[in-house]
KESENU-344966 format. One line per 5 residues: their letters; for each residue x, z, y negated of N, C-alpha, C. Coordinates in steps of 0.001 Angstrom, whole numbers, plus 500000, padded with zeros to 6 digits. Atoms other than C-alpha are relative to their C-alpha. Example, Ala and Ser with C-alpha at 12.3 -4.5 7.8 and 13.67 -1.06 7.14 Angstrom:
AS = 500890:500000:501190:512300:507800:504500:500900:500000:498800  499180:499940:501190:513670:507140:501060:499230:500730:498910 $
% end
This chain:
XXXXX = 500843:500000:501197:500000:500000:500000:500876:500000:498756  499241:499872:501317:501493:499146:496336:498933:500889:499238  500553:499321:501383:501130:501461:493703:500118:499100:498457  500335:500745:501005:499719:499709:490598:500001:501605:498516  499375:499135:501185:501184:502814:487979:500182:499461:499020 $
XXXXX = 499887:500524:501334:500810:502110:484493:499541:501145:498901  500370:498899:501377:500641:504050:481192:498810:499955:499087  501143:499672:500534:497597:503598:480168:498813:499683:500855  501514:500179:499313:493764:503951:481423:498890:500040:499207  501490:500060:500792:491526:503945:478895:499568:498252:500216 $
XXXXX = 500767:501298:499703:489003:500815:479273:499700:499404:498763  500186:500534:501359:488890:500822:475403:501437:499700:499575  498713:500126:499820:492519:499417:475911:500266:498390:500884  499967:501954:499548:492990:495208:476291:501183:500071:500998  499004:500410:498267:495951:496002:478795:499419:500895:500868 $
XXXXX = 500878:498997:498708:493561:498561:480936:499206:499187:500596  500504:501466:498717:491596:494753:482075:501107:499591:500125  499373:500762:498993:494413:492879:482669:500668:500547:500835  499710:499097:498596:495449:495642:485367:499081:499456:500813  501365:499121:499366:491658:495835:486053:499339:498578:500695 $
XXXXX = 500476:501153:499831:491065:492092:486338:499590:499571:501408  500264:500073:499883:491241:491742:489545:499074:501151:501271  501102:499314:499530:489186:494868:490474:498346:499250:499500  501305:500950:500890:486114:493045:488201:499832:499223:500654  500588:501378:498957:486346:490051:490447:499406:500622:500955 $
XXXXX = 500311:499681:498450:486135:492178:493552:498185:500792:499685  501466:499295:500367:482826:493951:491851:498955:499016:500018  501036:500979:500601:481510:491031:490461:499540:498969:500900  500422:500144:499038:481546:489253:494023:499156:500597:501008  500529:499615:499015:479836:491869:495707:498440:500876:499702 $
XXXXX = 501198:499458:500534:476851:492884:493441:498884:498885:499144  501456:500540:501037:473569:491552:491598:500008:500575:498484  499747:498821:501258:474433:493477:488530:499439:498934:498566  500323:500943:501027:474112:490642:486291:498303:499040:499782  501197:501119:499700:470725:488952:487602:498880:500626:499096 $
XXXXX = 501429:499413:500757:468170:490819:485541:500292:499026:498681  499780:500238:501532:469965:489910:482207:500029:498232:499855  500091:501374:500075:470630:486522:483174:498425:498941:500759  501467:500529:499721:466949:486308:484024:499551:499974:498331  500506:499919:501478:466095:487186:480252:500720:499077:498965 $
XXXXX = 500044:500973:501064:468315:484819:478955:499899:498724:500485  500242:501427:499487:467715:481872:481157:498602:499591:499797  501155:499909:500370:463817:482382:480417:499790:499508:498503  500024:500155:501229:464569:482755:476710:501133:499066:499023  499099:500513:500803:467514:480577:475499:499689:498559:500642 $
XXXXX = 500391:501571:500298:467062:476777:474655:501189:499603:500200  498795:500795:499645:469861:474190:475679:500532:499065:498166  499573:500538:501143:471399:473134:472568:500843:501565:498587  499477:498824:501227:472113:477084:470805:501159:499727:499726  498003:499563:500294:475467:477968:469200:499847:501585:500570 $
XXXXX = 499930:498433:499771:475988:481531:471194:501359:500549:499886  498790:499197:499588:478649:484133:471085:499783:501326:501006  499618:498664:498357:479736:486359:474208:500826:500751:499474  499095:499005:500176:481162:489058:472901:500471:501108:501057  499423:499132:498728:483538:490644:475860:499289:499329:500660 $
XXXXX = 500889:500641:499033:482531:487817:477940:500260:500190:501560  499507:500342:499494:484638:488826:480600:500094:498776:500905  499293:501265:498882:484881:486185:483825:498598:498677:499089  500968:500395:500742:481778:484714:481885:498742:499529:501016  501304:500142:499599:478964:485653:483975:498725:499829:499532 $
XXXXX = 501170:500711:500853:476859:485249:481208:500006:498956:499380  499872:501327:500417:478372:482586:479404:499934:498694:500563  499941:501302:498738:478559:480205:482458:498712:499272:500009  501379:501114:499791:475265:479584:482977:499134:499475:498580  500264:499947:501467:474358:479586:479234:500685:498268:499360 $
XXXXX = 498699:501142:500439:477741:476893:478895:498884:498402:500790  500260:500828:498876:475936:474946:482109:498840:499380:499456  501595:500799:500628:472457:474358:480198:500077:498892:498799  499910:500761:501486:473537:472741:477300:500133:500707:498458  499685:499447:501426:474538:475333:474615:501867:500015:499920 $
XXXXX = 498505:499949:499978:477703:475673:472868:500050:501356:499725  499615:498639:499980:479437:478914:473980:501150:500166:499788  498760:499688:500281:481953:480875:472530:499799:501129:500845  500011:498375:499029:483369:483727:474814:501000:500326:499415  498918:499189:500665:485626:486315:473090:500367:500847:500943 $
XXXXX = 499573:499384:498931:487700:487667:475490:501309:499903:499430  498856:499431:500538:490700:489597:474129:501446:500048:501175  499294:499477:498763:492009:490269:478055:500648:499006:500468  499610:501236:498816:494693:487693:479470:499390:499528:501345  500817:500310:498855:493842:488449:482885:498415:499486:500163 $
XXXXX = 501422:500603:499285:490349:488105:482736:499827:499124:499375  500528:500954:500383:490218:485111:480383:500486:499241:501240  499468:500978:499197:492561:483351:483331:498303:500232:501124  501078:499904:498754:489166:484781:485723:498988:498809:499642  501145:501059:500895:486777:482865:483013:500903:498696:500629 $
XXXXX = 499565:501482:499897:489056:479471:483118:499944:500051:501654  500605:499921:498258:488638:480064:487198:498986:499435:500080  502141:499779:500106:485122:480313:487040:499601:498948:499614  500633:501295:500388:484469:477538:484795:500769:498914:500809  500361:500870:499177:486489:475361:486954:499306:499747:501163 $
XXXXX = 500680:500103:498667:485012:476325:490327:498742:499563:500028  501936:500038:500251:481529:476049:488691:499696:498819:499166  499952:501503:500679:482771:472560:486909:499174:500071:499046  500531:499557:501056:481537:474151:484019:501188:499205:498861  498886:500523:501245:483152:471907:480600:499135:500558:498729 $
XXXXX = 500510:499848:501438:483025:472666:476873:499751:501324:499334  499907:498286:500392:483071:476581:476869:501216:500275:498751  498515:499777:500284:485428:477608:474101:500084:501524:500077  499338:499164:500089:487386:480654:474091:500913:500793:498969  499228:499341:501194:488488:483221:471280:500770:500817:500761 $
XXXXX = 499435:499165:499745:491227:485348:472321:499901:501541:499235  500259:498529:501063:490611:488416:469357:499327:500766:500636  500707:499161:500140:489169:491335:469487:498992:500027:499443  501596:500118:501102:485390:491576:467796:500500:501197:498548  499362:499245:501609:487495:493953:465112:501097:499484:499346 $
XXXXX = 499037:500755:501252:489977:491588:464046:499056:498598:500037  500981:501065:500417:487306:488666:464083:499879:500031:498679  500502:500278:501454:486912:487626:460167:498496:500371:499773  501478:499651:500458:483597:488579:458561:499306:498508:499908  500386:501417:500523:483235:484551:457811:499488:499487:500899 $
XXXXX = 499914:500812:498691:483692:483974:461422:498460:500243:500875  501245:499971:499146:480428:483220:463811:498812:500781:499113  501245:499864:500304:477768:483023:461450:499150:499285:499397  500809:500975:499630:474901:481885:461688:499301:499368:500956  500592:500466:499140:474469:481739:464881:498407:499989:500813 $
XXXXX = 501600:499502:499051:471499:481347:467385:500111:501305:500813  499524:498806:499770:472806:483958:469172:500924:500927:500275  498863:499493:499393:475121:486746:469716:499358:501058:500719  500493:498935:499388:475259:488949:472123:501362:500644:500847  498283:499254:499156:477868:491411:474368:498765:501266:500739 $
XXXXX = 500244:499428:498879:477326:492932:477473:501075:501426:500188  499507:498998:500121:478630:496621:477456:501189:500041:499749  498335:500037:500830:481712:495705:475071:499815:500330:498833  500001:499075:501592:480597:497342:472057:500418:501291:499632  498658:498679:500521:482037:500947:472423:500735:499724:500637 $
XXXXX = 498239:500010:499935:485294:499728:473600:500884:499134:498848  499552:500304:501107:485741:498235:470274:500465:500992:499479  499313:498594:501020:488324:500152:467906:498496:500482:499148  500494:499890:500935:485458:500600:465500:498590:500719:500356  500881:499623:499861:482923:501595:467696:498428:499329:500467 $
XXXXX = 500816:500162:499428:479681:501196:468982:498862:499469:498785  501258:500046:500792:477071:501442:466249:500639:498888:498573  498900:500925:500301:480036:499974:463780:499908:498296:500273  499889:501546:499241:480255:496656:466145:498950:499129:499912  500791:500760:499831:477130:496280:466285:498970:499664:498520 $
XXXXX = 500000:500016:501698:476341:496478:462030:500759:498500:499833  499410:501216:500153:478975:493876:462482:499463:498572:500185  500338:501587:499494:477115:491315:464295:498997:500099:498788  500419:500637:500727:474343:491748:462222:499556:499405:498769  499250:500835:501122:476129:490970:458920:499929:498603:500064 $
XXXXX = 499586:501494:499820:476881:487574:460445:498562:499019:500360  501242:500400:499948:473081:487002:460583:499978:498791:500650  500177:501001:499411:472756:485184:463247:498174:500213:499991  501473:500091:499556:468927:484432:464829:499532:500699:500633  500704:498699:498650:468339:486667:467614:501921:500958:500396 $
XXXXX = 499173:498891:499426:470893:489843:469081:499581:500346:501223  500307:499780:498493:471009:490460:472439:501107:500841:500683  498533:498745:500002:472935:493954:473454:499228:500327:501189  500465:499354:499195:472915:495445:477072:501038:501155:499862  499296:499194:500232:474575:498777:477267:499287:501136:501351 $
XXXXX = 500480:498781:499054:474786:501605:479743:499909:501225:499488  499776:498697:500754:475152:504272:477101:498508:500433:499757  501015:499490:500073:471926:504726:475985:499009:501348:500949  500122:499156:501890:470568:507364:474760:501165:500125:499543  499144:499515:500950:473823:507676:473809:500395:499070:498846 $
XXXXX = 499914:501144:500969:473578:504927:471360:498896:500486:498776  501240:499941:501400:471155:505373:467987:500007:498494:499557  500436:501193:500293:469266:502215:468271:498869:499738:499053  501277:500138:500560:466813:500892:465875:498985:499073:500679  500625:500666:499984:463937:499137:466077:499746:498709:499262 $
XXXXX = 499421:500966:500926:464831:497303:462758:501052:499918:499150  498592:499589:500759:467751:496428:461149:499850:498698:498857  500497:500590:500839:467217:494664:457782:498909:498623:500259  500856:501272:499217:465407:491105:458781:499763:500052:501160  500071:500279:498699:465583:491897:462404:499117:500915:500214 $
XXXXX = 500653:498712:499557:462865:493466:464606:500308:499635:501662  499240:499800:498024:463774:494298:468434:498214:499362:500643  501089:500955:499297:461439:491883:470580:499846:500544:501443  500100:499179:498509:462559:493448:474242:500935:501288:499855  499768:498623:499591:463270:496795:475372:499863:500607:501020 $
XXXXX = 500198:499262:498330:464053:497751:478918:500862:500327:499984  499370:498887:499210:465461:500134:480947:499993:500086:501457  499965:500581:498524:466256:499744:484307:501278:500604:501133  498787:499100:499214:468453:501474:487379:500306:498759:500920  498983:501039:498975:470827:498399:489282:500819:500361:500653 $
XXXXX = 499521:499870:499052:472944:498190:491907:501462:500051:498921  498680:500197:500353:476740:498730:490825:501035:500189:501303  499608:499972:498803:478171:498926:494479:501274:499112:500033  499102:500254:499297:481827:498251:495223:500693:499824:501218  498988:500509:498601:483235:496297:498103:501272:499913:500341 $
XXXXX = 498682:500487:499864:486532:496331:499799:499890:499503:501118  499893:500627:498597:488068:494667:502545:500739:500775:501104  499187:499160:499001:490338:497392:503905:500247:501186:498949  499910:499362:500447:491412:500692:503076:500972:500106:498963  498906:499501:501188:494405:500226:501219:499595:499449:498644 $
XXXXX = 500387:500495:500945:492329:498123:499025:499049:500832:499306  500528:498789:500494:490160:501302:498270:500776:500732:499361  499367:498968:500814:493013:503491:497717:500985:499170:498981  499715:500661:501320:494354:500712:495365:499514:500427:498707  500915:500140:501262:491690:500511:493055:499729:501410:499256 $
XXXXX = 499980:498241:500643:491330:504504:492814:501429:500535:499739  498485:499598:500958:495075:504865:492189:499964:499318:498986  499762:500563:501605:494971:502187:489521:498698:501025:498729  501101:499591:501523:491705:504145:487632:500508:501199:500008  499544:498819:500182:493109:507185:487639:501274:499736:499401 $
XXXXX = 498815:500041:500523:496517:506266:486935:501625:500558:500270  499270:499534:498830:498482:508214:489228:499689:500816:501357  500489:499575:498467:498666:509353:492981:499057:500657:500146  501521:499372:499523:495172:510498:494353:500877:501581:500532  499809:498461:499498:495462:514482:495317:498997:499792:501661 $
XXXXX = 500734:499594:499252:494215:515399:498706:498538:500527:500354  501432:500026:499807:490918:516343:497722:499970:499350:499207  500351:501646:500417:490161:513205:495863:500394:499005:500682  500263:501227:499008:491082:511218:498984:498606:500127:500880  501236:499369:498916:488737:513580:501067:498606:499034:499218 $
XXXXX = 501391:500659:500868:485985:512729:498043:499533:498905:500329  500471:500725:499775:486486:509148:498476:499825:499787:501426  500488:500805:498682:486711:508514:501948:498398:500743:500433  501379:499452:499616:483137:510808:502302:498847:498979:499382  501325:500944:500345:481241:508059:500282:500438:498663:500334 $
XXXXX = 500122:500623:499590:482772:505481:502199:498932:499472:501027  500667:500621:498892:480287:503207:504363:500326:498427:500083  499243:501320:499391:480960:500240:506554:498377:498881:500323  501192:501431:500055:478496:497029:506181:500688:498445:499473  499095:501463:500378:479169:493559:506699:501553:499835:499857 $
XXXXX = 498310:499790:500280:482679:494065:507290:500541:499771:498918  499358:499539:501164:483465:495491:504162:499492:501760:500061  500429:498271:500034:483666:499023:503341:499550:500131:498451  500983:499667:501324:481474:500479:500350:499824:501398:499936  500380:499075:500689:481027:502829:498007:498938:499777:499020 $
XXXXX = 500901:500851:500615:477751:502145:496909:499743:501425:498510  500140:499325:501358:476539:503474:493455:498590:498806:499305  500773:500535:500637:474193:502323:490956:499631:500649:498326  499845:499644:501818:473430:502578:486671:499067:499681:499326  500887:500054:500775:471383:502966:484513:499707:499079:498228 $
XXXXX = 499894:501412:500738:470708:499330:482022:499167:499985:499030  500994:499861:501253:468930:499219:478856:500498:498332:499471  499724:501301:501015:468719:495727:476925:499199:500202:498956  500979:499657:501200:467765:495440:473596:499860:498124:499300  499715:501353:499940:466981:491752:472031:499133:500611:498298 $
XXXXX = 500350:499821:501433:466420:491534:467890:499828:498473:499844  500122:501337:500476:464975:488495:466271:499743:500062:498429  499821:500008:501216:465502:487716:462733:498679:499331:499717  501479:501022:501054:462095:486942:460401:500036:500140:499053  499791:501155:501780:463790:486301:457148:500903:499360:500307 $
% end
């Protein structure tokens, strides 16, 4: 087993994904996590928008968004996981996606506005600036509609309106977040890299007790609690 030791772990930290990158793949292959949201915007978004993905990582939302006929920007600050995105869009012969490398706090105030929509999938408090901050930010840049999912809530202070905008959907919802591996050392990988150094003896005990074996993979199943919020501008 390699040890993946590194000096930092915070997740509000652009070299804590490209460690993490490809733990995210191994998640993002083995769950539904995304299908609700990309039910609400495949229902509601027209082929032709200008959108922004803010923290798009591999661009499970942007992909199919890119695939209909809008033009998508994905802001993805993370080497590793933009190389997951340029993956993705080739495997899925997805063309015409572009790609910002920045952060959504060194983004210009000038920059992305106007659009039809922006939106970011639980990358708003790992911005330097914050959560409530980030999201003031977008809607400065007055785009048309806002579209924020977040697992924080309540720990968020959301409105209902924010100058021209009034919030159109509002759910809440408990999903699957269930991690797959393929072997054990690939378990005690991923929990040495989030922690950051060697597991203790009772934090191996911990994990191997919520190990279970399905479909030859082993799991630690789990699940989270999803709130979306969607704002539409009427001035």
């Amino acid at each position: 087993m390699k040890s993946q030791e590194t000096s930092y772990r915070s997740p509000s930290d652009v070299q804590f994904w490209d460690g993490y990158a490809k733990w995210y793949k191994l998640w993002l292959e083995h769950n539904c996590y995304h299908d609700r949201i990309s039910d609400v915007l495949t229902n509601t978004v027209e082929p032709g928008w200008k959108i922004l993905d803010i923290g798009s990582g591999n661009g499970a939302l942007s992909m199919p968004l890119c695939a209909m006929g809008c033009e998508v920007t994905a802001l993805e600050p993370a080497t590793e996981t933009r190389r997951l995105l340029h993956e993705e869009a080739i495997k899925k012969k997805v063309k015409g996606i572009n790609v910002d490398d920045r952060k959504w706090e060194d983004v210009s105030s000038y920059d992305y506005r106007g659009f039809d929509l922006i939106m970011a999938c639980n990358s708003l408090h790992l911005t330097g600036f914050g959560f409530e901050h980030a999201l003031q930010e977008i809607f400065l840049r007055n785009p048309k509609r806002v579209f924020i999912i977040t697992e924080l809530n309540p720990g968020v202070d959301l409105k209902e309106t924010y100058g021209g905008y009034s919030m159109r959907i509002a759910q809440n919802y408990v999903t699957e977040s269930s991690f797959a591996y393929h072997d054990i050392d690939e378990v005690l990988d991923h929990w040495t890299f989030k922690k950051g150094s060697k597991l203790s003896t009772q934090e191996l005990r911990g994990i191997m007790k919520q190990l279970t074996v399905s479909d030859n993979h082993l799991w630690i199943k789990d699940s989270v609690n999803v709130s979306m919020f969607w704002w539409e501008r009427w001035m």
